[in-house]
SEFIZA-3560 file (N, C-alpha, C; in Angstrom, 3 decimals):
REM SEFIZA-3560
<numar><xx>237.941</xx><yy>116.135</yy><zz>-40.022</zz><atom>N</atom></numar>
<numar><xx>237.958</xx><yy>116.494</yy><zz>-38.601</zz><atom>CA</atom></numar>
<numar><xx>236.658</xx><yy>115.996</yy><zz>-37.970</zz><atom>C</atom></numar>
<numar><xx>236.877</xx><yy>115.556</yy><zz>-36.631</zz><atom>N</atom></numar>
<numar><xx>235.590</xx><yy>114.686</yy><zz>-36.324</zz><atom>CA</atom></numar>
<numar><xx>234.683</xx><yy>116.030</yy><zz>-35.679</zz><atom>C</atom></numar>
<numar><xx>233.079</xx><yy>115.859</yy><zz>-35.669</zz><atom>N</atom></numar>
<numar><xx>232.375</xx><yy>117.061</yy><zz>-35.397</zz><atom>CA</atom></numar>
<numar><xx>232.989</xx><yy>117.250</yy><zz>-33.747</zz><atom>C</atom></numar>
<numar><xx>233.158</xx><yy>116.229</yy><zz>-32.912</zz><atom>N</atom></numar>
<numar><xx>233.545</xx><yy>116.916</yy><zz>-31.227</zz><atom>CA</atom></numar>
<numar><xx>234.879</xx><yy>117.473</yy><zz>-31.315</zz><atom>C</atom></numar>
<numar><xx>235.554</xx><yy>117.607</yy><zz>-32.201</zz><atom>N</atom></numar>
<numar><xx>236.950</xx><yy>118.105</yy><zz>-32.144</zz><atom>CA</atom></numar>
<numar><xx>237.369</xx><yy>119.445</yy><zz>-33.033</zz><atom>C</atom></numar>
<numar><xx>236.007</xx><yy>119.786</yy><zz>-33.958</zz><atom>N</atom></numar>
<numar><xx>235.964</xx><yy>120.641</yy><zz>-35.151</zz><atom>CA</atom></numar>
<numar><xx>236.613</xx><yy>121.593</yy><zz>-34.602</zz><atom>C</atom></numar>
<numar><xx>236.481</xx><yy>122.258</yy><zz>-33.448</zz><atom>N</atom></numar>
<numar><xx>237.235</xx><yy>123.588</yy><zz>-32.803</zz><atom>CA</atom></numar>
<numar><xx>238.017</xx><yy>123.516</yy><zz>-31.857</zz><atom>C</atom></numar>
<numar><xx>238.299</xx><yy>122.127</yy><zz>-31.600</zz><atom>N</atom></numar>
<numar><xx>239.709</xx><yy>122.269</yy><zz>-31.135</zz><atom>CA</atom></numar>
<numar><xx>240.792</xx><yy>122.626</yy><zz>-31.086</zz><atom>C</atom></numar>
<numar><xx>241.432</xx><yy>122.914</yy><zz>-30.032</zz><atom>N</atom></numar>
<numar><xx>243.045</xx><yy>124.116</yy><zz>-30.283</zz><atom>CA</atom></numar>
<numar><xx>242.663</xx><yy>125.479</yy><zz>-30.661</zz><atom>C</atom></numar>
<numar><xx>241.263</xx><yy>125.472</yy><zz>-30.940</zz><atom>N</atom></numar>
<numar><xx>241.063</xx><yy>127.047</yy><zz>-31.306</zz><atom>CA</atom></numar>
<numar><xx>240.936</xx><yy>127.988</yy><zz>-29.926</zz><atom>C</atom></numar>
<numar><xx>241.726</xx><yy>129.300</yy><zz>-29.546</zz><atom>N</atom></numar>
<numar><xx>241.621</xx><yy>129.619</yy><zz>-28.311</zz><atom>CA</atom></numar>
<numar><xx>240.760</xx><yy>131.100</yy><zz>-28.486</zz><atom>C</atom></numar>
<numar><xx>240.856</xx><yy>131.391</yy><zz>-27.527</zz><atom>N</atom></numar>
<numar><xx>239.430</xx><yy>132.947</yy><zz>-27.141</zz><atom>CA</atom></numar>
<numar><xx>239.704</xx><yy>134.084</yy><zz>-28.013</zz><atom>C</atom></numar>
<numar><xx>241.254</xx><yy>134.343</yy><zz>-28.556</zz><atom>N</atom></numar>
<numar><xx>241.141</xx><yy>134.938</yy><zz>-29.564</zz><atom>CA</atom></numar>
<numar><xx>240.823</xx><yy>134.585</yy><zz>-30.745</zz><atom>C</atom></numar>
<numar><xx>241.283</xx><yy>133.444</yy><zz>-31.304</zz><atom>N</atom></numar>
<numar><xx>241.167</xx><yy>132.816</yy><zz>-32.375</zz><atom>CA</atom></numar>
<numar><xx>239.296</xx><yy>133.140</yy><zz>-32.649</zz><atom>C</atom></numar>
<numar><xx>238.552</xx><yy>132.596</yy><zz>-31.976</zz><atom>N</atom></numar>
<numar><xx>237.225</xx><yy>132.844</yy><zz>-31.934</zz><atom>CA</atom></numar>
<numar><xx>236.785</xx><yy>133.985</yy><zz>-31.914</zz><atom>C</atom></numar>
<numar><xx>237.298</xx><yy>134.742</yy><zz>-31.463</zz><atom>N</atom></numar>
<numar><xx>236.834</xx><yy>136.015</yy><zz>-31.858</zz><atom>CA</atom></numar>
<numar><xx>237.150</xx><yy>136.833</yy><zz>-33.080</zz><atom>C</atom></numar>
<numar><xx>237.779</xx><yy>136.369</yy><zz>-33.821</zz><atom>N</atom></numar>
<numar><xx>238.648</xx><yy>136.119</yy><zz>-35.341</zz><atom>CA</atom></numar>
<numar><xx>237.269</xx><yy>135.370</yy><zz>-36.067</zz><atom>C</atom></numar>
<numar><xx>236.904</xx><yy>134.355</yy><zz>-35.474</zz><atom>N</atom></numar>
<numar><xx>235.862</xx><yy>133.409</yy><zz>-36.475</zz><atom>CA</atom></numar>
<numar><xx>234.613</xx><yy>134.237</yy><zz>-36.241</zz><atom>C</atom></numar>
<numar><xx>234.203</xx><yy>134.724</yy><zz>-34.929</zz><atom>N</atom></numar>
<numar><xx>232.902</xx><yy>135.226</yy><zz>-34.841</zz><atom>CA</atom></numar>
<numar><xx>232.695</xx><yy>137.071</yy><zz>-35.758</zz><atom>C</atom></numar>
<numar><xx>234.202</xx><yy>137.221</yy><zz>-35.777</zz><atom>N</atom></numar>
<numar><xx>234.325</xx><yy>138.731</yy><zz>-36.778</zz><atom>CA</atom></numar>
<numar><xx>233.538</xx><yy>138.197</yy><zz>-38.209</zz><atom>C</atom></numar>
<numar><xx>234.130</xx><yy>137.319</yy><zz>-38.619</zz><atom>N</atom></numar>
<numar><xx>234.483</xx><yy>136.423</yy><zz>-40.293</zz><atom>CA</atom></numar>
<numar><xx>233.178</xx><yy>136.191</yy><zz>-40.163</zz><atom>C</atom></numar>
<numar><xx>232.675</xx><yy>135.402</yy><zz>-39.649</zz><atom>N</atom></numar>
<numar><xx>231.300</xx><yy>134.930</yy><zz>-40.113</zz><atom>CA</atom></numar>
<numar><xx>230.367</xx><yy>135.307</yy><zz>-39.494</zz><atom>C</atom></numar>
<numar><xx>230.118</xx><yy>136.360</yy><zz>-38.273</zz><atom>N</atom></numar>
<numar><xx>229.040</xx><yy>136.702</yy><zz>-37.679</zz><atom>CA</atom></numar>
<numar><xx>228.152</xx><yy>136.410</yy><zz>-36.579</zz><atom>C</atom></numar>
<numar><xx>228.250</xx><yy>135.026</yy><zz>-36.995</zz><atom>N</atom></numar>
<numar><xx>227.394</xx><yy>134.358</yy><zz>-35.891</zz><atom>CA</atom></numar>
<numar><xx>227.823</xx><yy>133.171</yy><zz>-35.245</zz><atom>C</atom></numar>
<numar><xx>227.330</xx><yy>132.373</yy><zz>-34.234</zz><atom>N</atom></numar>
<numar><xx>227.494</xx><yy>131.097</yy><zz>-33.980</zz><atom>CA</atom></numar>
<numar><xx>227.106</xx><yy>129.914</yy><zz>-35.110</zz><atom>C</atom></numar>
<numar><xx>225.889</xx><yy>130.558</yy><zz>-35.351</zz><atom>N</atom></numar>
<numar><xx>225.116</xx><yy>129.747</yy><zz>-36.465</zz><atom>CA</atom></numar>
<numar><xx>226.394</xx><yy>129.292</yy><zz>-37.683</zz><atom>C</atom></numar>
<numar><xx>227.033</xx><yy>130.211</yy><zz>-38.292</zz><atom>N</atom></numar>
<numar><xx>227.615</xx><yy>130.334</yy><zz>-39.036</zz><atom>CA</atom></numar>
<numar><xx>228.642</xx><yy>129.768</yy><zz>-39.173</zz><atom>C</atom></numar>
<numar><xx>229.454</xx><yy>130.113</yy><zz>-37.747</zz><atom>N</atom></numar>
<numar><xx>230.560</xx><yy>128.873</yy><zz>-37.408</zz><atom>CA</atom></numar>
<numar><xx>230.240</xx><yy>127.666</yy><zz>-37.537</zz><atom>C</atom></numar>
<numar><xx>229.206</xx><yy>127.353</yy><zz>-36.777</zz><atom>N</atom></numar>
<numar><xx>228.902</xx><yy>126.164</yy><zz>-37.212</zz><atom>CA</atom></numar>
<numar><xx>228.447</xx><yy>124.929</yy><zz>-38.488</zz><atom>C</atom></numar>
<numar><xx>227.743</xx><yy>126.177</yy><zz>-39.007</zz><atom>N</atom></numar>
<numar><xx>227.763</xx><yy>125.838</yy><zz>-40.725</zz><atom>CA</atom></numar>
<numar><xx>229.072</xx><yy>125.467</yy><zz>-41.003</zz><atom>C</atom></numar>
<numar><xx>230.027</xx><yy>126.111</yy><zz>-41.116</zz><atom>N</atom></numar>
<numar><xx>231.572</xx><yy>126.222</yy><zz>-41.217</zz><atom>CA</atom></numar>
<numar><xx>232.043</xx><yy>125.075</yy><zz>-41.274</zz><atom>C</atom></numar>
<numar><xx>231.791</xx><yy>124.674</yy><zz>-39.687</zz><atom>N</atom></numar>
<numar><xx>232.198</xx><yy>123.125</yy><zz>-39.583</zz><atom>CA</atom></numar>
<numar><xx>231.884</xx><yy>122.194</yy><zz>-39.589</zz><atom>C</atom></numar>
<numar><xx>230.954</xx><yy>122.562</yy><zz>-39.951</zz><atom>N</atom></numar>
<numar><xx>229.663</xx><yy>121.005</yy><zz>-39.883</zz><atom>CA</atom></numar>
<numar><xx>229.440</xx><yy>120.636</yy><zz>-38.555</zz><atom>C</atom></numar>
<numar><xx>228.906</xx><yy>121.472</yy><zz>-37.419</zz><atom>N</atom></numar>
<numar><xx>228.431</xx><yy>121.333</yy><zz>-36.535</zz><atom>CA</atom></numar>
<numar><xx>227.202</xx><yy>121.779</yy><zz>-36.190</zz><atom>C</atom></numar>
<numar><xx>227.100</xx><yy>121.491</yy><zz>-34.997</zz><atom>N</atom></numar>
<numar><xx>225.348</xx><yy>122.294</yy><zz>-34.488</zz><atom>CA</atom></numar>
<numar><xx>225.914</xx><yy>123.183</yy><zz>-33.655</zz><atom>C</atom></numar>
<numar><xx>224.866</xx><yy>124.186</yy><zz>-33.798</zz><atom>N</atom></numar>
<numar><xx>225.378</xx><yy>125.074</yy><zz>-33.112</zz><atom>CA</atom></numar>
<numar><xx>225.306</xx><yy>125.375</yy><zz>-31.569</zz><atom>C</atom></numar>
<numar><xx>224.212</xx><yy>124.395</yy><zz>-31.420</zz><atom>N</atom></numar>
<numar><xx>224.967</xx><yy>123.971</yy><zz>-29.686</zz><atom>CA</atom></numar>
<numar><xx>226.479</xx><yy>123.579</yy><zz>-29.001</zz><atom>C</atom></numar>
<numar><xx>227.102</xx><yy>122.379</yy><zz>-30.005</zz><atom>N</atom></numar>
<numar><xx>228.625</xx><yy>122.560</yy><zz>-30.011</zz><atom>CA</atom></numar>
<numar><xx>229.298</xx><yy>123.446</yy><zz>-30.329</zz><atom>C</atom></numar>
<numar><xx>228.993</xx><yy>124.918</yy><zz>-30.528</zz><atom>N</atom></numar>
<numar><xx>229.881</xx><yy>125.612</yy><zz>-30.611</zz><atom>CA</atom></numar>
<numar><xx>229.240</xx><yy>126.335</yy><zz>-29.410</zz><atom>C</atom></numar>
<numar><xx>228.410</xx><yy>126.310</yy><zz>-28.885</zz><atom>N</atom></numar>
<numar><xx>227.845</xx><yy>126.964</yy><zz>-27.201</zz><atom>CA</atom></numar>
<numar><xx>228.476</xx><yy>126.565</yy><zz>-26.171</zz><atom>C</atom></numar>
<numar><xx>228.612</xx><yy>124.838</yy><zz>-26.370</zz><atom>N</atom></numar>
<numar><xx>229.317</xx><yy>124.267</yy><zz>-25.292</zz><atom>CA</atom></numar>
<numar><xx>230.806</xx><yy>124.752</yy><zz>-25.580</zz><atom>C</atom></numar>
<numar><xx>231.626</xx><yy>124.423</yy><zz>-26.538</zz><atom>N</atom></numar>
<numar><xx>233.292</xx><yy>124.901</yy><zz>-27.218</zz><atom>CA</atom></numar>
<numar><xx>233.251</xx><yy>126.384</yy><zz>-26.104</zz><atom>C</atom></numar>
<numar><xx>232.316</xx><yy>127.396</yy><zz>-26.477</zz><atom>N</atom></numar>
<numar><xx>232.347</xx><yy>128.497</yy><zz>-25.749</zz><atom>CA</atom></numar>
<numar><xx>232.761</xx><yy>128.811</yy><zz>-24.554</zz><atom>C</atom></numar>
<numar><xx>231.494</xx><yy>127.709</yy><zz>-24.049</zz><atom>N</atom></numar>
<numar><xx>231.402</xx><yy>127.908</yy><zz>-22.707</zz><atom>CA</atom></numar>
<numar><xx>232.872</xx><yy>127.476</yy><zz>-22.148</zz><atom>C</atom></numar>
<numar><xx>233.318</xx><yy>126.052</yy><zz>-22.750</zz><atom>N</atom></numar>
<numar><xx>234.809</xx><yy>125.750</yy><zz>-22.554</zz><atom>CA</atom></numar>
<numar><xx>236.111</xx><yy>126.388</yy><zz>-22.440</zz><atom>C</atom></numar>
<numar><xx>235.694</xx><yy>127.206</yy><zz>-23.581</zz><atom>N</atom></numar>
<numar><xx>237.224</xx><yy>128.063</yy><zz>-23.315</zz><atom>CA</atom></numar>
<numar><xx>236.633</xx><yy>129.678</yy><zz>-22.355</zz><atom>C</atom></numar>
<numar><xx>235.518</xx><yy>129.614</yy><zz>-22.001</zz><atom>N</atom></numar>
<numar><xx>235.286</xx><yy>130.763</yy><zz>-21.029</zz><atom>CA</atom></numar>
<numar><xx>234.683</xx><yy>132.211</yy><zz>-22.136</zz><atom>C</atom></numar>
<numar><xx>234.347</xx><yy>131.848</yy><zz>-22.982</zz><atom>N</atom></numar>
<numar><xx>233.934</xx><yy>132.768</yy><zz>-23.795</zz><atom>CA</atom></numar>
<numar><xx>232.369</xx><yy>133.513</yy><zz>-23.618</zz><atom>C</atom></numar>
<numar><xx>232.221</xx><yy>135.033</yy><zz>-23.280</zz><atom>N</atom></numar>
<numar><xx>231.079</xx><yy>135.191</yy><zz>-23.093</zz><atom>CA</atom></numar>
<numar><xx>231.059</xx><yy>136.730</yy><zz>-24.213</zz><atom>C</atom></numar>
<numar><xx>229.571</xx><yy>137.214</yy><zz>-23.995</zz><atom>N</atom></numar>
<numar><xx>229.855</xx><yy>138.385</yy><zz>-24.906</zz><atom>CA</atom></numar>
<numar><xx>229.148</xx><yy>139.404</yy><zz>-23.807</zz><atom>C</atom></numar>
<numar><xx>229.483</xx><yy>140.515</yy><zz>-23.799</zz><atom>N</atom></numar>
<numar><xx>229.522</xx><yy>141.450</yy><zz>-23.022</zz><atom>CA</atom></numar>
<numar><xx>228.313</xx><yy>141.938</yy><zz>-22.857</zz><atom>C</atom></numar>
<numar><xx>227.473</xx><yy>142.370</yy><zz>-21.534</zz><atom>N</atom></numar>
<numar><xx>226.411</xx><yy>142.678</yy><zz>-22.008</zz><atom>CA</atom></numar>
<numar><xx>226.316</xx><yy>143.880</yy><zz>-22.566</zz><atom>C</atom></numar>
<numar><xx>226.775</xx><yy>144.563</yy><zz>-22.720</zz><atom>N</atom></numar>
<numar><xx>226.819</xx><yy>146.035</yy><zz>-23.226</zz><atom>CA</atom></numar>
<numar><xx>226.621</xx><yy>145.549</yy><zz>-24.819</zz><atom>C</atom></numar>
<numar><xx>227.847</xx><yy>145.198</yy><zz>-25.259</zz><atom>N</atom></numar>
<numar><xx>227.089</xx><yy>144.377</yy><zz>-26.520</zz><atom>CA</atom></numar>
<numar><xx>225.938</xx><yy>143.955</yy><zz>-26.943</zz><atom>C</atom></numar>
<numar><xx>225.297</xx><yy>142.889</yy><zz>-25.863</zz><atom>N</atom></numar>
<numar><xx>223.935</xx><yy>142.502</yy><zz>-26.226</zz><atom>CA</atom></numar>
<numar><xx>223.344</xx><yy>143.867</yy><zz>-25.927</zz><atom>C</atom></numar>
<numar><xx>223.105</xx><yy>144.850</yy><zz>-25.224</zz><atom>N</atom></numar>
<numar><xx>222.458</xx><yy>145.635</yy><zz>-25.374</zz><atom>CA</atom></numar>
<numar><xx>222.355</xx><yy>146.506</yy><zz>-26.587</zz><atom>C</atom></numar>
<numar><xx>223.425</xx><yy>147.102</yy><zz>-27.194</zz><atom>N</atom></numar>
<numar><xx>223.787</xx><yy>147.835</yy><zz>-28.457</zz><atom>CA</atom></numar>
<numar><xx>223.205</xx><yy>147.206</yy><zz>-29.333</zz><atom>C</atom></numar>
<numar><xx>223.187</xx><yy>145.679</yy><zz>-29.437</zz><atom>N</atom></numar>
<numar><xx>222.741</xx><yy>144.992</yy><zz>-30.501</zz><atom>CA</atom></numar>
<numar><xx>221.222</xx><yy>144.920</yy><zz>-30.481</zz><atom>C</atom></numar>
<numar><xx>220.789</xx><yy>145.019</yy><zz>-29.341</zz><atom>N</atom></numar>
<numar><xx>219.188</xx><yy>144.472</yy><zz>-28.982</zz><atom>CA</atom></numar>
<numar><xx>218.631</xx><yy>145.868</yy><zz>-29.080</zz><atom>C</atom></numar>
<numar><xx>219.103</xx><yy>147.005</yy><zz>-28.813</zz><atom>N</atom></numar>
<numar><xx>218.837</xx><yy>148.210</yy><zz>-29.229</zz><atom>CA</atom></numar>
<numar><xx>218.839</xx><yy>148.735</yy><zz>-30.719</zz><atom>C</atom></numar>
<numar><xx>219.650</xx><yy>148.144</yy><zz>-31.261</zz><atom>N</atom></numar>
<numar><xx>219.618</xx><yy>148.338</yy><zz>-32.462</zz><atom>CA</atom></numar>
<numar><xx>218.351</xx><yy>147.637</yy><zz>-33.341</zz><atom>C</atom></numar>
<numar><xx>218.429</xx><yy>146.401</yy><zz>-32.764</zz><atom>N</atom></numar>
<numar><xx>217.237</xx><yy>145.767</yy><zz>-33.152</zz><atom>CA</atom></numar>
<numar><xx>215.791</xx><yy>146.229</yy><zz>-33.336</zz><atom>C</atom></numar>
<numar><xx>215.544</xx><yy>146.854</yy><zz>-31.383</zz><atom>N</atom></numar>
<numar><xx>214.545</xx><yy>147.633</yy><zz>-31.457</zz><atom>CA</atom></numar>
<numar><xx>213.914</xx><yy>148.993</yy><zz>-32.351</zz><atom>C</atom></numar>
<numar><xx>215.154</xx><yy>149.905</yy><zz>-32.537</zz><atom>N</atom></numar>
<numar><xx>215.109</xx><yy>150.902</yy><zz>-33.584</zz><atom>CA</atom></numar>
<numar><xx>214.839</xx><yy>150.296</yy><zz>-34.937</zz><atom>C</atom></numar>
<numar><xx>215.024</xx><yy>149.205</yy><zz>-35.031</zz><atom>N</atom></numar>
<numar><xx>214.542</xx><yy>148.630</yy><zz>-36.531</zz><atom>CA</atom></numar>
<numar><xx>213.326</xx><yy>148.784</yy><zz>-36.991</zz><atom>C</atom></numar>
<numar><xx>212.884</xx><yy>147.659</yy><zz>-35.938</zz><atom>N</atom></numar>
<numar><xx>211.560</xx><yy>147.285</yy><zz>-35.642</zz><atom>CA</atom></numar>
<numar><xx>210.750</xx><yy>148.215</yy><zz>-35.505</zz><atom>C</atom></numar>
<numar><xx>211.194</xx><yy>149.473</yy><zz>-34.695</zz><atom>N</atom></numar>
<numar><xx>210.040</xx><yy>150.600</yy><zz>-34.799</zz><atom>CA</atom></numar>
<numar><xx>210.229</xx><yy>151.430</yy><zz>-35.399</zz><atom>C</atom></numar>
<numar><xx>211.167</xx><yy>151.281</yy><zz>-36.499</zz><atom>N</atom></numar>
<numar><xx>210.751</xx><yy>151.669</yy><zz>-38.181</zz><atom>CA</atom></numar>
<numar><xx>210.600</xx><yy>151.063</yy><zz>-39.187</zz><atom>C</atom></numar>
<numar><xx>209.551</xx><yy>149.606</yy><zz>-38.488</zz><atom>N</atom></numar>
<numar><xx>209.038</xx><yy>148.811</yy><zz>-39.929</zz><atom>CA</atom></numar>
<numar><xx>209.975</xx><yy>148.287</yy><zz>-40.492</zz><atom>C</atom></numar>
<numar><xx>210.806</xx><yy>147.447</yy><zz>-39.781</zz><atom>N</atom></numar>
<numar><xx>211.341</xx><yy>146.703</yy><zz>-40.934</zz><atom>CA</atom></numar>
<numar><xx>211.238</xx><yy>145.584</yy><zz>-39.996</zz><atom>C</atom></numar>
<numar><xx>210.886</xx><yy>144.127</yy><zz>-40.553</zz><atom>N</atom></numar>
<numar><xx>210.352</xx><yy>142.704</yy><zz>-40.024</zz><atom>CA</atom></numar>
<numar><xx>211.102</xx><yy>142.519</yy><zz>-39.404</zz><atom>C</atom></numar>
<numar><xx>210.565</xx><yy>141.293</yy><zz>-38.276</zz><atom>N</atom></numar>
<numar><xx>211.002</xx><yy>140.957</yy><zz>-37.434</zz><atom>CA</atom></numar>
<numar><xx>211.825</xx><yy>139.771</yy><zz>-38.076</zz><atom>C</atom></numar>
<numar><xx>211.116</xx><yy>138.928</yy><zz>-39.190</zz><atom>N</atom></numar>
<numar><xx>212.066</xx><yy>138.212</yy><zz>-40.068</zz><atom>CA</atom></numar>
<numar><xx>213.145</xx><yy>138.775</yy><zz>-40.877</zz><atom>C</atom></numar>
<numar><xx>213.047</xx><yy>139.690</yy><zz>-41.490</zz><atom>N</atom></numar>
<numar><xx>214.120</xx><yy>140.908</yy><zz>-42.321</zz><atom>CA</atom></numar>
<numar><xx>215.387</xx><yy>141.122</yy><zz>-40.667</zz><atom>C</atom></numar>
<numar><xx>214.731</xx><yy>141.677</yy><zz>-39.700</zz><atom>N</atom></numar>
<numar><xx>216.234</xx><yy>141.797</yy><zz>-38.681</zz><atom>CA</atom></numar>
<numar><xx>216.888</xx><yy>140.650</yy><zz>-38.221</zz><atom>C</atom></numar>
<numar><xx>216.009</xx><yy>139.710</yy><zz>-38.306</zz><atom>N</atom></numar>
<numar><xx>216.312</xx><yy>138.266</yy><zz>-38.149</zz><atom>CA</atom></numar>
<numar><xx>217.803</xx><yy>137.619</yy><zz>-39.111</zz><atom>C</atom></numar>
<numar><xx>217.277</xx><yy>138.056</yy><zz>-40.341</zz><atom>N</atom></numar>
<numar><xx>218.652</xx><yy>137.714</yy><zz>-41.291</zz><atom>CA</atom></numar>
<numar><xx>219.648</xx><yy>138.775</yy><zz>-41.082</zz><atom>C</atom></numar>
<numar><xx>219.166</xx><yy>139.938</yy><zz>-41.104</zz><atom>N</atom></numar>
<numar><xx>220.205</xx><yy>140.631</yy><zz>-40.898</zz><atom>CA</atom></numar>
<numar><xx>221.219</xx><yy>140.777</yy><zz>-39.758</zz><atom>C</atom></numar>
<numar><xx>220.202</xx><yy>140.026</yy><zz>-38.389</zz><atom>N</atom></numar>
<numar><xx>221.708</xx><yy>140.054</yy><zz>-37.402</zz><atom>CA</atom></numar>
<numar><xx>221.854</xx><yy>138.424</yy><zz>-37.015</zz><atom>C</atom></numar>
<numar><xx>221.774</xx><yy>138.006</yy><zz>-38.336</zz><atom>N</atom></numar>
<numar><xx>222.010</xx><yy>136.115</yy><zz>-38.012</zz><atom>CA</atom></numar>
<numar><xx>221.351</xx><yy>135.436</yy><zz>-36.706</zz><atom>C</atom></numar>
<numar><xx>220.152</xx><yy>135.871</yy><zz>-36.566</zz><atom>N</atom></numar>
<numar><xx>219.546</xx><yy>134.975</yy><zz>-35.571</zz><atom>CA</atom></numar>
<numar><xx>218.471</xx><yy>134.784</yy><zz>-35.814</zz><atom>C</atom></numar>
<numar><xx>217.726</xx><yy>134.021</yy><zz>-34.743</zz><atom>N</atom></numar>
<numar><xx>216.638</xx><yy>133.234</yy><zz>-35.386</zz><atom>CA</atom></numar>
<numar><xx>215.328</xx><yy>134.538</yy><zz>-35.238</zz><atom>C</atom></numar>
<numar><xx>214.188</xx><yy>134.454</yy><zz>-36.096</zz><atom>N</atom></numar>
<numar><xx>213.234</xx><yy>134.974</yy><zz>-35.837</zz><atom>CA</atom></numar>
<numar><xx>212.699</xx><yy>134.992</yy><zz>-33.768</zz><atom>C</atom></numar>
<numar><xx>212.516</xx><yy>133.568</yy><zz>-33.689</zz><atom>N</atom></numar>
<numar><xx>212.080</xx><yy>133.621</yy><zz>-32.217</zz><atom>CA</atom></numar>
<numar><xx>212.986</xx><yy>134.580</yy><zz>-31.147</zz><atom>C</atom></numar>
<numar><xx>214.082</xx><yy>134.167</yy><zz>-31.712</zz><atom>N</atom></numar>
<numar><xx>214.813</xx><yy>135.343</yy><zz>-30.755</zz><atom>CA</atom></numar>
<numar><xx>214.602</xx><yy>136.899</yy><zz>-30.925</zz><atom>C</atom></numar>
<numar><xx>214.657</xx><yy>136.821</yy><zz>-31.806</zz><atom>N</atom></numar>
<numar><xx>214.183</xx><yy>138.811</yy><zz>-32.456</zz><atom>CA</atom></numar>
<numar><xx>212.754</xx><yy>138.973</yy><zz>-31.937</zz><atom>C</atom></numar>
<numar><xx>211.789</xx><yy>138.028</yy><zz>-31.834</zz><atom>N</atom></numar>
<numar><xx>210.816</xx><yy>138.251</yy><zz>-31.027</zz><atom>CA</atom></numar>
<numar><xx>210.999</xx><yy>138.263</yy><zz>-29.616</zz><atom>C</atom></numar>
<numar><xx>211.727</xx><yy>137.704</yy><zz>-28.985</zz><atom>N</atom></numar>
<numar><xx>211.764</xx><yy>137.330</yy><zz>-27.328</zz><atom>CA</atom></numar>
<numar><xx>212.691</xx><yy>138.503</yy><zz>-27.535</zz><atom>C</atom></numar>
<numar><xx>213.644</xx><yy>139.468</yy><zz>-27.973</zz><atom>N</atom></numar>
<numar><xx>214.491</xx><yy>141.013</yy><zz>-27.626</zz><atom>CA</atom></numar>
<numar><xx>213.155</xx><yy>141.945</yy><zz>-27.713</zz><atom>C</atom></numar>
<numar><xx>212.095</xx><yy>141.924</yy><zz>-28.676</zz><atom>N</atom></numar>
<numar><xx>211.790</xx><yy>142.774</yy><zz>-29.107</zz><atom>CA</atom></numar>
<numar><xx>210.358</xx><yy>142.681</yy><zz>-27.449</zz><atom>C</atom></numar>
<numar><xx>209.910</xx><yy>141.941</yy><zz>-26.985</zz><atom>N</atom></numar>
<numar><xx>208.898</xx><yy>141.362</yy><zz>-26.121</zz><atom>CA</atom></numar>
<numar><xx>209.730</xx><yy>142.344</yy><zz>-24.965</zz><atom>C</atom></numar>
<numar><xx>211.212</xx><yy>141.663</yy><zz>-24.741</zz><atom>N</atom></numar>
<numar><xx>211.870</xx><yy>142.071</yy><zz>-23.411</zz><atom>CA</atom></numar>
<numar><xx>212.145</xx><yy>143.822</yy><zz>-23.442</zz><atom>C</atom></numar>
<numar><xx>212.090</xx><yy>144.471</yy><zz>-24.476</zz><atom>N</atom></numar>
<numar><xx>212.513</xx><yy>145.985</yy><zz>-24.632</zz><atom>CA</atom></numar>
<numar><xx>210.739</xx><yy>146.393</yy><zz>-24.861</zz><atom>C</atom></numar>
<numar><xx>209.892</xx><yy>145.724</yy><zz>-24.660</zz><atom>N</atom></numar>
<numar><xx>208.259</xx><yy>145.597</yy><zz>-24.672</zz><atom>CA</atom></numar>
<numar><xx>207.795</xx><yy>146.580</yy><zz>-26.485</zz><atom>C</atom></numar>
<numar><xx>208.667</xx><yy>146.313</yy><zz>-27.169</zz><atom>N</atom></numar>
<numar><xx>208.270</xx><yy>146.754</yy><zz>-28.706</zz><atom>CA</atom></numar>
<numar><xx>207.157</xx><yy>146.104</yy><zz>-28.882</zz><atom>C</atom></numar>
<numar><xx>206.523</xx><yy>144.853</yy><zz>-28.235</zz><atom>N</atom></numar>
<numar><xx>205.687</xx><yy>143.449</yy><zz>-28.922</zz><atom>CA</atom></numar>
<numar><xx>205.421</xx><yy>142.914</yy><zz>-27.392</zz><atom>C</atom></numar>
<numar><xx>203.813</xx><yy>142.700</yy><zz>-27.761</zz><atom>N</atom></numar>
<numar><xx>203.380</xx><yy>141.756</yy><zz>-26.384</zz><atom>CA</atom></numar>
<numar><xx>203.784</xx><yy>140.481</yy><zz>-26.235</zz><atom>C</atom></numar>
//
């Protein structure tokens, strides 16, 4: 399958099926041998967003981590994203200058 077509025909449920299974974008993309910018743009294509209530639950959760000592690299693996980002949630909920 060529990498611009890897998720093709796949529709908004279907993806939400892949993002259950593997967690992340990152992951999908591992999956298919893509970057995971093509699966941002695929997203954006079929209209796919995630709720903010979600990002909040999640970024909250994050924070409760963090201010019981457990790394910012350790929550990093654990909610499949990158360190920099677990720093820029943890900055915006002001856990970290």
């Amino acid at each position: 399958m060529s990498r611009s077509g890897a998720l093709s025909g796949i529709t908004k449920a279907q993806y939400r099926g892949l993002l259950k299974e593997f967690g992340s974008d990152t992951s999908i993309a591992e999956y298919y041998g893509i970057t995971r910018q093509a699966v941002s743009q695929f997203k954006k294509r079929i209209g796919f967003e995630y709720s903010e209530q979600t990002k909040k639950k999640r970024n909250k959760r994050i924070v409760n981590l963090y201010d019981n000592d457990m790394s910012s690299s350790r929550i990093a693996k654990r909610f499949k994203l990158s360190k920099t980002h677990v720093i820029r949630i943890l900055k915006d909920y002001g856990s970290i200058n």
